[in-house]
MMTF fields as JSON, N, C-alpha, C and O atoms, coordinates in Angstrom:
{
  "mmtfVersion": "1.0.0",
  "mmtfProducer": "UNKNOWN",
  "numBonds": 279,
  "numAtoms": 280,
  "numGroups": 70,
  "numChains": 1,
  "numModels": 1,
  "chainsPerModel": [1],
  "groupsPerChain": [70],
  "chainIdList": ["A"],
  "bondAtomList": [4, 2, 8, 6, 12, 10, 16, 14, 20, 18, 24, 22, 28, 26, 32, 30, 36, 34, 40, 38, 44, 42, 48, 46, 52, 50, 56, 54, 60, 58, 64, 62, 68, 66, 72, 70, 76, 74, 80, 78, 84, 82, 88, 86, 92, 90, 96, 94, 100, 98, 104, 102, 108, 106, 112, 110, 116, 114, 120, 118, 124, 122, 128, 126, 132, 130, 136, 134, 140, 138, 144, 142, 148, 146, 152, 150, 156, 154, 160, 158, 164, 162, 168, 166, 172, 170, 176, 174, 180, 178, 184, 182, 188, 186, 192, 190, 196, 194, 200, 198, 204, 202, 208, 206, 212, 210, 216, 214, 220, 218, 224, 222, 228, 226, 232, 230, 236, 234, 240, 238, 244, 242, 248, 246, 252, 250, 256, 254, 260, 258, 264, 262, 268, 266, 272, 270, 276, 274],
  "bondOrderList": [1, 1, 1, 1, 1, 1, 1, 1, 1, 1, 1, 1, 1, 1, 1, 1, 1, 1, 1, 1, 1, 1, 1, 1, 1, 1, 1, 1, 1, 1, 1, 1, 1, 1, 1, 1, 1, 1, 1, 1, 1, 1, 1, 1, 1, 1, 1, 1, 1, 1, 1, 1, 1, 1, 1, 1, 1, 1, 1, 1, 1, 1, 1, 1, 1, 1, 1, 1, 1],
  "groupList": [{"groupName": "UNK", "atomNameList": ["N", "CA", "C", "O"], "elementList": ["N", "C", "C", "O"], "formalChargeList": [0, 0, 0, 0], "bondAtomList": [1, 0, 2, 1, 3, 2], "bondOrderList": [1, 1, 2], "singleLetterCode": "X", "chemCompType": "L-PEPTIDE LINKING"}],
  "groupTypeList": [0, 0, 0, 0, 0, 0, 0, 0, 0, 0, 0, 0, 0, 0, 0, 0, 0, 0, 0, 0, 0, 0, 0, 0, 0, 0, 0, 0, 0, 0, 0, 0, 0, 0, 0, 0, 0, 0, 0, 0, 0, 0, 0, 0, 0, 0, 0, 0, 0, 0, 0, 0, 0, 0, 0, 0, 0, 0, 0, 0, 0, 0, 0, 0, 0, 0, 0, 0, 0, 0],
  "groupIdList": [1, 2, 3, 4, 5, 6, 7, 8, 9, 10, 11, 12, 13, 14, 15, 16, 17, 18, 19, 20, 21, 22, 23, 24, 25, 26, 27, 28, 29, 30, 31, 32, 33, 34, 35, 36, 37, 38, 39, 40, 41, 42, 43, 44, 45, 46, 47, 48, 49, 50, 51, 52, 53, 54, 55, 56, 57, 58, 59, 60, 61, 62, 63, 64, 65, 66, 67, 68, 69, 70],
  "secStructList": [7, 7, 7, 7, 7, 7, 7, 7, 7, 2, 2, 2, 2, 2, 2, 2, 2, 2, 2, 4, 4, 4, 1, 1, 7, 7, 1, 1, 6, 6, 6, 2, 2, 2, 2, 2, 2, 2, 2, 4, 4, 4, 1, 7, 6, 6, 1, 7, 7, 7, 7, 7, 7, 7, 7, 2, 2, 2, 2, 2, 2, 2, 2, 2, 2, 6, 6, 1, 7, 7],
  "xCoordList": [6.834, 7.837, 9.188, 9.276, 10.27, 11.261, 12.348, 12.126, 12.862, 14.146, 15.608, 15.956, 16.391, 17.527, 17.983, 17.404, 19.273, 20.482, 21.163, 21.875, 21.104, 21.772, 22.761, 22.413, 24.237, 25.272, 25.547, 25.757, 25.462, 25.978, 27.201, 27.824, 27.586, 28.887, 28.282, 27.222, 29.087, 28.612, 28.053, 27.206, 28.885, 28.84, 27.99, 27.972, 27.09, 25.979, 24.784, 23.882, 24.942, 23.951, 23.567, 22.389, 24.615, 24.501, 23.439, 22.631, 23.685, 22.893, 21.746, 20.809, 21.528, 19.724, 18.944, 17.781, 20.124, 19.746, 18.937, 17.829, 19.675, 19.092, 17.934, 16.892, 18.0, 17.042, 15.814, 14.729, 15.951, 14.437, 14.06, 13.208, 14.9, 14.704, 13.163, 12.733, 12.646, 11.221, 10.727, 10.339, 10.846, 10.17, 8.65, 7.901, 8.354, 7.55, 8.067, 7.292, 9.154, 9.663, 10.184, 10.777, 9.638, 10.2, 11.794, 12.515, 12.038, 13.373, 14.335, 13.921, 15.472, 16.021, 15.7, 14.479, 15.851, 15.037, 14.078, 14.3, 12.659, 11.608, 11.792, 10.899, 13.026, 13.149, 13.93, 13.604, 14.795, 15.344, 14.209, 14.097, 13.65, 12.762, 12.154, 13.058, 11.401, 10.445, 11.392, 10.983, 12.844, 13.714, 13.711, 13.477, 13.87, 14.309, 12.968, 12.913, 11.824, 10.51, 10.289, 9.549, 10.795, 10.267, 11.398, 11.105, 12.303, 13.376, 13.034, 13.142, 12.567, 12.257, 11.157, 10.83, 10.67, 8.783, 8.764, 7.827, 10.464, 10.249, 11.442, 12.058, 11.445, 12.078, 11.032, 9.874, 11.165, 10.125, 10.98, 11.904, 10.171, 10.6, 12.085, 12.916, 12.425, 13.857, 14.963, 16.148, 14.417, 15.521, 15.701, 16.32, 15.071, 15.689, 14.234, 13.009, 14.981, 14.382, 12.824, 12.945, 11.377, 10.593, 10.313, 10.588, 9.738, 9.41, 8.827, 8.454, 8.525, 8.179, 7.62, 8.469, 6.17, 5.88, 5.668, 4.976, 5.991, 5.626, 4.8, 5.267, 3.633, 2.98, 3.495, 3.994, 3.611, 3.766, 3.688, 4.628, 2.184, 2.137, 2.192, 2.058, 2.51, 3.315, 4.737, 5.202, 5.482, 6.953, 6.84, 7.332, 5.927, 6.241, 5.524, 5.924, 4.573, 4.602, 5.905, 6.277, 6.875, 7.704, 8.743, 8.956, 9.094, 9.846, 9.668, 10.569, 7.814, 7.76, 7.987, 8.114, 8.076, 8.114, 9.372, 9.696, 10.282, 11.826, 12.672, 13.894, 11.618, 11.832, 12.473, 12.921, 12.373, 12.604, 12.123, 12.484, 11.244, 9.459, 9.295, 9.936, 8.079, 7.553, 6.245, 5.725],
  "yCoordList": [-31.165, -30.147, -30.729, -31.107, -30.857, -30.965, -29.902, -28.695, -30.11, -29.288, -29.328, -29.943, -28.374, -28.711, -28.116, -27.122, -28.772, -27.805, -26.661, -26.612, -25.765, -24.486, -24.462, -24.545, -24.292, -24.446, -22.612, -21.839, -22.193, -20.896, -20.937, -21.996, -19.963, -20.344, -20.313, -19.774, -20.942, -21.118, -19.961, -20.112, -18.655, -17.481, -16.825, -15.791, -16.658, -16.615, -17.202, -16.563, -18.792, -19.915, -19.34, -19.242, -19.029, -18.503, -17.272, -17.264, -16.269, -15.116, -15.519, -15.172, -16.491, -16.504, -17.73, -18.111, -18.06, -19.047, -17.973, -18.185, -17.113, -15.937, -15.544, -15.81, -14.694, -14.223, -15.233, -14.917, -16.075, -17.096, -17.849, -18.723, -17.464, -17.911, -17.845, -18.797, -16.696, -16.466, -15.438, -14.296, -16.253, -15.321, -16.567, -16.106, -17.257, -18.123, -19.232, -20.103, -18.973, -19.754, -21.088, -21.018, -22.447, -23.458, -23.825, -24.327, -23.418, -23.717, -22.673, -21.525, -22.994, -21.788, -22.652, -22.548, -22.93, -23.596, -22.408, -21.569, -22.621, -21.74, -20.103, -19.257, -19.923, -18.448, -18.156, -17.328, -18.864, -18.346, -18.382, -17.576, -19.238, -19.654, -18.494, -17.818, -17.602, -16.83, -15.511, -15.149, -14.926, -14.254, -14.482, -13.386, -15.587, -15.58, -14.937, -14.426, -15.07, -15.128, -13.611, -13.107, -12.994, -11.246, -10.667, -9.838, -11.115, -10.7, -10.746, -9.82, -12.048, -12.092, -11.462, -11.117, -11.523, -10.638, -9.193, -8.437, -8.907, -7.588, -7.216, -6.169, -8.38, -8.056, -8.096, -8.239, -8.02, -7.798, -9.15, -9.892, -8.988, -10.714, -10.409, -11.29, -8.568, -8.568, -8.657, -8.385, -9.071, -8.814, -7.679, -7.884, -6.076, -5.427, -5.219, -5.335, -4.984, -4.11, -3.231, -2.129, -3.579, -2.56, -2.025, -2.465, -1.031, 0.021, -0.731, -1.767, -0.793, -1.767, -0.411, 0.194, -0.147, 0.203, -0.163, -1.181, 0.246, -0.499, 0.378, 1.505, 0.058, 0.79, 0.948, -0.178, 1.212, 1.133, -0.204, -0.919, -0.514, -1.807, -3.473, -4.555, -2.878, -3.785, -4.204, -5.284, -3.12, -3.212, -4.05, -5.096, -3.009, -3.904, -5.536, -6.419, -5.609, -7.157, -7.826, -8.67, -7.311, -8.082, -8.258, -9.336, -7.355, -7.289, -8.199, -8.896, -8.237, -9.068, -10.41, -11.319, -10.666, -12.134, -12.516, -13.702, -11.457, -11.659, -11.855, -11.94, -11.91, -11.946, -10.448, -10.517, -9.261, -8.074, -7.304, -6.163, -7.879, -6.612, -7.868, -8.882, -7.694, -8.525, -8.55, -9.473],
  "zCoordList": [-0.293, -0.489, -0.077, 1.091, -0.887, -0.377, 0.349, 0.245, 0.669, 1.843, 1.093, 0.085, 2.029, 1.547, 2.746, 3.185, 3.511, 4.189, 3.974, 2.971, 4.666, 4.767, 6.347, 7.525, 5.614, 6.665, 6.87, 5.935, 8.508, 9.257, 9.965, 10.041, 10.457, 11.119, 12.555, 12.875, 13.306, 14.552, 15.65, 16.531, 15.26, 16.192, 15.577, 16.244, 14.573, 13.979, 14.697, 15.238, 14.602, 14.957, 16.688, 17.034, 17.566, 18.552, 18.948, 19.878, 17.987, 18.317, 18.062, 18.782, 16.783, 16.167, 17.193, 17.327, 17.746, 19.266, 20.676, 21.168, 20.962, 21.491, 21.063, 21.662, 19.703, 19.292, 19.204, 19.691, 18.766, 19.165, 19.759, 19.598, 20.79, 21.956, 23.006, 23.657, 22.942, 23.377, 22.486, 22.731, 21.108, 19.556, 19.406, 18.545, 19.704, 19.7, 17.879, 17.482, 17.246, 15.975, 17.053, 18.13, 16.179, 16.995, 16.965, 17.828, 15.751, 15.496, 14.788, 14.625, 14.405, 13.436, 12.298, 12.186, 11.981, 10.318, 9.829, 8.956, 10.851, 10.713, 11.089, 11.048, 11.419, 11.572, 10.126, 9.276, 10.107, 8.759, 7.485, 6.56, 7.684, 6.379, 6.883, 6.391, 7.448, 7.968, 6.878, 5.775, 7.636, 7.023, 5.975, 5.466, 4.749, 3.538, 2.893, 1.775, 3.876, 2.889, 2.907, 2.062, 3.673, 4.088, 2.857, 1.996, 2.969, 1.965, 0.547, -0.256, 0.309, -0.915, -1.711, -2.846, -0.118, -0.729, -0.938, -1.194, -0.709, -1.035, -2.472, -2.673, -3.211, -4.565, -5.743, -5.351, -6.804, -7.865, -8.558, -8.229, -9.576, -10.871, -11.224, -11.445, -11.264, -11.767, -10.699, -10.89, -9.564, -8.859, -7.945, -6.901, -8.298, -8.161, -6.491, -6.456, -5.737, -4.658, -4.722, -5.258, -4.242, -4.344, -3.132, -2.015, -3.451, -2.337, -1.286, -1.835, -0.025, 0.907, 2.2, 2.855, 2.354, 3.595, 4.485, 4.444, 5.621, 6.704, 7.761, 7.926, 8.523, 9.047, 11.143, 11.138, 11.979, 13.055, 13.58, 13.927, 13.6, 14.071, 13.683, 14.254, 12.179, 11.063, 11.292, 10.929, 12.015, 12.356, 13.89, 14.314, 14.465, 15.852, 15.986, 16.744, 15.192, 15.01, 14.883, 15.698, 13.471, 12.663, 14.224, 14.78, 14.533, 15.931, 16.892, 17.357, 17.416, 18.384, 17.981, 18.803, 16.086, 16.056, 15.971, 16.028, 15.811, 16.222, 17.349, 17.47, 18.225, 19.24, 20.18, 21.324, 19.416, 20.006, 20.615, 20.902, 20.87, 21.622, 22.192, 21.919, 23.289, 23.86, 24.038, 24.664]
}
């Protein structure tokens, strides 16, 4: 698989430094890649937005892996 660079601004890079900080993601690479993938998994082939449920302990997973729950 190849890669590519993605440039943030620094006061950005800061907070997602925090935030995964004790999210168990090793890096921000793998947090963003984690983000792009939840995002995307919730568009259809056109683009457009689908309905997306989420159950209680579906959310508080997504949370604890954001490092927002513990």
């Amino acid at each position: 698989m190849k890669y590519t660079t993605v440039s943030i601004p620094e006061p950005l890079n800061k907070k997602l430094q925090k935030i995964i900080k004790n999210s168990g993601f090793a890096s921000t690479s793998s947090f963003v890649t984690f983000i792009l993938r939840e995002v995307l998994s919730q568009q259809n082939e056109d683009g457009e937005k689908e309905k997306v449920s989420f159950d209680k302990e579906s959310v508080k997973e997504h949370l604890r892996a954001l490092g927002y729950l513990k």
